[in-house]
PADREN-186065 format. One record per residue (C-alpha): residue in one letter; x, y, z. Coordinates in steps of 0.25 Angstrom, whole numbers, padded with zeros to 4 digits, always signed. Example, Ala and Ser with C-alpha at 12.3 -4.5 7.8 and 13.67 -1.06 7.14 Angstrom:
2
A+0049-0018+0031S+0055-0004+0029
# end
This chain:
463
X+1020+0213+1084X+1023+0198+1084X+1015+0194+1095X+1002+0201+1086X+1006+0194+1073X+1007+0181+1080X+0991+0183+1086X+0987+0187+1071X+0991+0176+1066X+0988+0165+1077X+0979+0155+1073X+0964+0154+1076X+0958+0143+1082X+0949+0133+1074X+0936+0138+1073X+0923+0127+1069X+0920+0124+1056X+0907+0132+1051X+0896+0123+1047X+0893+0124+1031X+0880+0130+1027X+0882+0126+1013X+0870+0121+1006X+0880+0107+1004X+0882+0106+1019X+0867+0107+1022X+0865+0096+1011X+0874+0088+1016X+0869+0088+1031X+0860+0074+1029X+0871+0064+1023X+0865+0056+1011X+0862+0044+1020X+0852+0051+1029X+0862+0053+1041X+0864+0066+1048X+0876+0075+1049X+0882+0076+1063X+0875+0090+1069X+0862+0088+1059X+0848+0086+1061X+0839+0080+1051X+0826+0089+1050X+0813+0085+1055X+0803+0080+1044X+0794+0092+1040X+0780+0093+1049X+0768+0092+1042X+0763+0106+1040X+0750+0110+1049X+0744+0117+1036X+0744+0104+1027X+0739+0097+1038X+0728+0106+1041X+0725+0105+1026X+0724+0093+1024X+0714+0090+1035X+0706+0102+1027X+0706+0093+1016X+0702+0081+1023X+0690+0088+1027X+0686+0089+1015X+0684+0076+1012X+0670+0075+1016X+0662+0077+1002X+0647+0084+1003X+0636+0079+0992X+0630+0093+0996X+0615+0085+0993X+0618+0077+1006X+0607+0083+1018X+0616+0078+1028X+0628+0087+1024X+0628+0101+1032X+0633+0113+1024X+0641+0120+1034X+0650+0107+1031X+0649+0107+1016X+0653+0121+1019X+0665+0119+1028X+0671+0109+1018X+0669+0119+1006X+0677+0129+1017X+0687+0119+1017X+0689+0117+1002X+0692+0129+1000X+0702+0130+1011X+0707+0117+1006X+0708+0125+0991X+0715+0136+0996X+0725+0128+1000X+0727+0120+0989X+0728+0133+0982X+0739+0139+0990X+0746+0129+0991X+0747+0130+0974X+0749+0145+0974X+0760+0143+0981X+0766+0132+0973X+0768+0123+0984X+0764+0108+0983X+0753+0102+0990X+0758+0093+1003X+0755+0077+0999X+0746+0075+1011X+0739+0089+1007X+0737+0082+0993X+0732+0068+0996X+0721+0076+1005X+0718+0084+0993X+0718+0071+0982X+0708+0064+0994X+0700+0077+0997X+0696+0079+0982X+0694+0063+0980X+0683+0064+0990X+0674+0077+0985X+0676+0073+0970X+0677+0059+0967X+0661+0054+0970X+0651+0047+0963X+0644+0057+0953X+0627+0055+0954X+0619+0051+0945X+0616+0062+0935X+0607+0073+0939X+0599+0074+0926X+0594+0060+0920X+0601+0059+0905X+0593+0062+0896X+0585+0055+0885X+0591+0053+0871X+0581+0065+0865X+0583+0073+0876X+0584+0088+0874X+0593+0093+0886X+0605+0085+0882X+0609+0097+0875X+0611+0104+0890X+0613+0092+0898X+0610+0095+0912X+0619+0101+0922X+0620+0094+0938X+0629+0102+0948X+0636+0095+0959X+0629+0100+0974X+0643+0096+0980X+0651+0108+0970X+0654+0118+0981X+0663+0108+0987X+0670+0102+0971X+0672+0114+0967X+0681+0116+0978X+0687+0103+0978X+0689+0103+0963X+0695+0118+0966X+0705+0111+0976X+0710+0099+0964X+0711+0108+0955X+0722+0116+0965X+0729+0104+0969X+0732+0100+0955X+0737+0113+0950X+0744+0115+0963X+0752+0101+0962X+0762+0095+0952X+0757+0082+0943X+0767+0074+0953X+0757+0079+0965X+0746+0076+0958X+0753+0064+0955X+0753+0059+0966X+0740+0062+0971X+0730+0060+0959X+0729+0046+0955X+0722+0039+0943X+0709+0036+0953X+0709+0051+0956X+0709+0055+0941X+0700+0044+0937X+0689+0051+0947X+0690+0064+0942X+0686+0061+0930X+0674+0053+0935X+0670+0066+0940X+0668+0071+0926X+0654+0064+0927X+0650+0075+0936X+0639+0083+0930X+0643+0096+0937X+0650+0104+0925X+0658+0113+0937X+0663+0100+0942X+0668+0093+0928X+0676+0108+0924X+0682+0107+0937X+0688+0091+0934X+0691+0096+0919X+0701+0106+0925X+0705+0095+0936X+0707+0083+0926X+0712+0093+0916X+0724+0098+0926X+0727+0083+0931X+0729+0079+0916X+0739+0090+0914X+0748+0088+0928X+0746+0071+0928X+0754+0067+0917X+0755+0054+0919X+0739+0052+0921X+0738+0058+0909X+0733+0045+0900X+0727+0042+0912X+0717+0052+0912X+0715+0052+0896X+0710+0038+0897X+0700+0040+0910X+0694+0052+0901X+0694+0042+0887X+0686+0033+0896X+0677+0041+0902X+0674+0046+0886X+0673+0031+0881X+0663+0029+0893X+0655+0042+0887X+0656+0036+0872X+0653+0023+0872X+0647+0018+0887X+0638+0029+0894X+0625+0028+0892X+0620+0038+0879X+0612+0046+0890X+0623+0048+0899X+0633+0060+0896X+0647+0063+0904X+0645+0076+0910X+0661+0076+0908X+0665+0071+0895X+0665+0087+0891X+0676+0091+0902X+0683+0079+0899X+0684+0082+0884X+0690+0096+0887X+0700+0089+0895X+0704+0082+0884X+0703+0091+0874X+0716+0096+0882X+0722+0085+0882X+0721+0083+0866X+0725+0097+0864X+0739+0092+0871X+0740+0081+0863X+0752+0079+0854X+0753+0077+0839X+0754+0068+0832X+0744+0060+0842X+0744+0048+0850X+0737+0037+0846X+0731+0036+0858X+0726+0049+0857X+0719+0045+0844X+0712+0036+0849X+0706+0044+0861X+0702+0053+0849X+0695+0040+0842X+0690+0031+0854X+0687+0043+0862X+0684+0056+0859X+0676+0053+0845X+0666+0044+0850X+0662+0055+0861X+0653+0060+0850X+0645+0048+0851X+0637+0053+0862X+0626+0059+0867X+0632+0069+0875X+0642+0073+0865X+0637+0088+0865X+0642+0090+0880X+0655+0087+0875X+0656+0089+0859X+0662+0102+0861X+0675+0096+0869X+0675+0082+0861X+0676+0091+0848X+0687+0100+0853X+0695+0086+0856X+0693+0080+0843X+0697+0092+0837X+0709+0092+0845X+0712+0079+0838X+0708+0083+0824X+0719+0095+0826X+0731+0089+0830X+0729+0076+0820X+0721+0080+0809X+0720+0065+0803X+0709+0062+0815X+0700+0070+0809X+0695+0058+0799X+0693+0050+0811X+0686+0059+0821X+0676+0065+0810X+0673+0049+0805X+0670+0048+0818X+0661+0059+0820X+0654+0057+0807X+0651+0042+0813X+0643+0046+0825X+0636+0058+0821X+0622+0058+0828X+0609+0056+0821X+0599+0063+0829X+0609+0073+0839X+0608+0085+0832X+0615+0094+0844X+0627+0083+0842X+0627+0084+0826X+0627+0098+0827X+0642+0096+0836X+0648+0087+0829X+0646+0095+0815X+0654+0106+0824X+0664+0096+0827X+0665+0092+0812X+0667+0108+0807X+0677+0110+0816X+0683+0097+0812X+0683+0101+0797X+0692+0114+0801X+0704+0104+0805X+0702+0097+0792X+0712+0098+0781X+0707+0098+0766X+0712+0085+0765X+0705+0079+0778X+0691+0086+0774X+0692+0079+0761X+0691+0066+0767X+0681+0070+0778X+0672+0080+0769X+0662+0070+0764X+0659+0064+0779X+0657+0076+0785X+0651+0087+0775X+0641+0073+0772X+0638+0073+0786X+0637+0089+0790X+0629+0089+0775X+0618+0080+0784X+0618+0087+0794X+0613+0100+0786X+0601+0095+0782X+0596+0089+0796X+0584+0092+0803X+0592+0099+0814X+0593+0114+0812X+0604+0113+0820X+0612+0103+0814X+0608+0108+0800X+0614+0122+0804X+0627+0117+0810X+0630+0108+0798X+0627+0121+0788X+0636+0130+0797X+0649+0120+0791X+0649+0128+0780X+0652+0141+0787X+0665+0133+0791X+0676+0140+0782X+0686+0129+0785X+0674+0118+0781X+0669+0127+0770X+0684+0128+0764X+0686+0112+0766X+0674+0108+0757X+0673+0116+0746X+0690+0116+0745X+0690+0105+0736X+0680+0101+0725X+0681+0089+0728X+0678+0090+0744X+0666+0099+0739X+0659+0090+0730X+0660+0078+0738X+0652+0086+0751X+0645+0097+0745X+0632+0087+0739X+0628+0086+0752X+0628+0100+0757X+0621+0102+0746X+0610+0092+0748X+0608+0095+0762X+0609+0111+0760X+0597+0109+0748X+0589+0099+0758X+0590+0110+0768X+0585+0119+0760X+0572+0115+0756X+0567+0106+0768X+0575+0109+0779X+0565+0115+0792X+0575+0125+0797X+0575+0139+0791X+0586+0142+0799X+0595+0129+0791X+0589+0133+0779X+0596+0147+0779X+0608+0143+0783X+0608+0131+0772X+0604+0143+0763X+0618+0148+0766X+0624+0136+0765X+0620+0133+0752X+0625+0148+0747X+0638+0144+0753X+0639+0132+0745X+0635+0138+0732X+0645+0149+0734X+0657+0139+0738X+0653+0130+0726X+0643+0133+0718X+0644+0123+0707X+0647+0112+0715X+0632+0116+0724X+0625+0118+0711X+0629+0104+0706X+0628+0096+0720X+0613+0102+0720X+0610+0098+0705X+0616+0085+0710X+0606+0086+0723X+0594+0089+0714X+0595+0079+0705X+0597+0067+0717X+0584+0072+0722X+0575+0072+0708X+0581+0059+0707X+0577+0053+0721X+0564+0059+0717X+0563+0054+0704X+0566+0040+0712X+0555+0042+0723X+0545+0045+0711X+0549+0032+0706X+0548+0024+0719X+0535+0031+0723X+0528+0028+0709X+0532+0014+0710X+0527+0012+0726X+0513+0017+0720X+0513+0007+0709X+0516-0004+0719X+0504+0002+0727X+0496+0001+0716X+0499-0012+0712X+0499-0018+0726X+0484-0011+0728X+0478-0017+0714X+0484-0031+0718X+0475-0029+0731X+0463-0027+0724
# end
């Protein structure tokens, strides 16, 4: 029994330390000053990987741009290259599927592959401009690029790498010389080509933060180049895109605003009404402006002063437009803001009723179906009696000498309108009209009697 106890409880020989597996241990196998544990290996760097390799000579490939006009260019090579954009696109959009960022060689290949198809010198307009009477400018011609098959890819592939990588990736790789381009593009007078950079700049605004005022100034300089130093034949096939883009950008602005953002209101946006071409573009200048008016209703004064300054003289399709502006200015008015403005506009939209446009003539009568306008003139007496005289003058003129039927029934209703809203007030404005016009003719009798006494007297003294 003794003898067993005694090789129970002998004791067993040392046995080696196991090694830690902890997560510590494994931490701690490179000390802080770059040496080696004793029994370590430090890894070796990470091989290049065969498929960004292979991709990146894809790229490279690409490189090469085709006119597509060019006789000496084969199409079996303009084809293989379209082949390999789209492989190049595939890739590009896998690689954002799977959340994964693109390799930094992979991405300088891209920057460089994008540069050289996009960024080239734009020809010369493919429709000479037309003269100051022309009637096309109303559709102004359309030119498609030849070399579209291989953009359209190429600006599919930028638009995947910028929603695939974060803004410190594009950071990196998109500089102010790359931006700039871009928007020397938007002189292209390919429509398909300017929707795509509208959505391209429009993404780069939002991830490149710190280009952000960057970017606002290069487009405020192309605007101030299309108000005040291109040629009045010349129109920028881009100034609507570009409009829309910051039509987006308004809409994010803070209130109360910047000064700074007053003044791209002021020394901008309002003297794009100046110009010819301001029908390409009315549409998306009017939706920034009215962007303005809604988040600080006190530029209101300033923008329809300003309006009011450069209405055209002989533009009938522009007068039409900026009367629209001007209504659906009117809707963000308070009574106390359309008292002030009442008399400069109502004169204004009061001349143009009795133009000799039919259409200018109409759209200014179609104010008063406004219920928001029709609500703010005739709200206060005051108000009323100050802007209805001319109304009435130009709905009576209209009446009796105006060459449209078409203006004269809707004047007819017009004036129904006016005598049902205020009748006494329409009955005394047009006693107050007839009487100005017996007097002028009492006054031309007057002059005309005296010019034929002076006839008279200046025959006999020939005699």
């Amino acid at each position: 029994m003794g003898a067993a106890a005694a090789e129970v409880v002998a004791p067993r020989p040392p046995s080696a330390k196991r090694k830690s597996t902890t997560l510590k241990f494994l931490f701690e196998l490179e000390k802080p000053d770059g040496g080696l544990l004793p029994g370590t290996a430090k890894l070796p760097p990470p091989s290049p990987e065969p498929e960004a390799d292979s991709l990146i000579d894809k790229i490279a490939s690409c490189n090469r741009a085709f006119t597509f006009v060019d006789a000496a260019e084969r199409e079996e090579e303009r084809d293989a290259k379209r082949d390999r954009l789209v492989e190049v696109l595939g890739a590009v959009r896998s690689s954002g599927g799977k959340r994964q960022p693109l390799d930094h060689r992979v991405m300088v290949a891209l920057v460089e592959m994008v540069g050289a198809n996009l960024f080239r010198a734009m020809p010369p307009p493919a429709y000479p401009a037309l003269p100051p009477d022309g009637a096309d400018e109303e559709a102004p011609a359309v030119a498609l690029a030849p070399s579209w098959p291989h953009l359209q890819v190429v600006y599919d592939i930028l638009l995947s790498v910028v929603a695939a990588s974060d803004a410190r990736t594009l950071r990196n790789h998109v500089d102010r010389a790359f931006l700039s381009a871009l928007l020397a593009l938007f002189a292209s007078e390919d429509p398909r080509e300017r929707d795509r950079l509208k959505t391209v700049y429009h993404q780069l605004y939002s991830k490149l933060t710190c280009e952000r005022a960057f970017m606002r100034r290069s487009m405020a300089a192309a605007f101030l180049r299309l108000a005040y130093e291109a040629p009045a034949a010349e129109r920028h096939c881009g100034a609507a895109e570009l409009l829309e883009i910051c039509g987006s950008i308004v809409n994010g602005f803070a209130v109360p605003l910047k000064e700074e953002h007053r003044m791209f209101l002021a020394r901008v946006l309002l003297p794009l009404h100046r110009t010819r071409w301001a029908h390409t573009y009315h549409r998306q200048l009017a939706y920034c402006v009215l962007q303005f008016v809604r988040k600080e209703p006190g530029l209101a004064d300033a923008v329809v002063t300003d309006i009011l300054r450069h209405w055209p003289v002989t533009n009938c399709q522009k007068e039409v437009l900026l009367i629209e502006e001007l209504e659906e200015i009117v809707e963000l008015l308070e009574p106390v803001q359309f008292q002030r403005l009442a008399v400069p506009i109502c004169s204004r939209i009061a001349r143009c009723v009795s133009s000799y446009s039919s259409q200018v003539a109409e759209r200014a009568l179609y104010v008063w179906n406004n219920e928001r306008f029709l609500e703010l003139a005739t709200a206060s007496p005051d108000v009323a009696e100050r802007i209805l005289p001319a109304f009435v003058a130009s709905v009576e003129s209209n009446l009796e000498r105006h060459w449209s039927k078409c203006v004269q029934q809707v004047t007819a209703s017009v004036k129904s309108l006016l005598e049902q809203v205020a009748p006494d007030l329409y009955a005394r404005c047009a006693a107050d009209l007839a009487t100005r016009r017996s007097e002028a003719e009492a006054a031309a009798a007057v002059r005309d009697a005296r010019w034929r006494r002076l006839e008279a007297a200046a025959a006999a003294a020939a005699k």
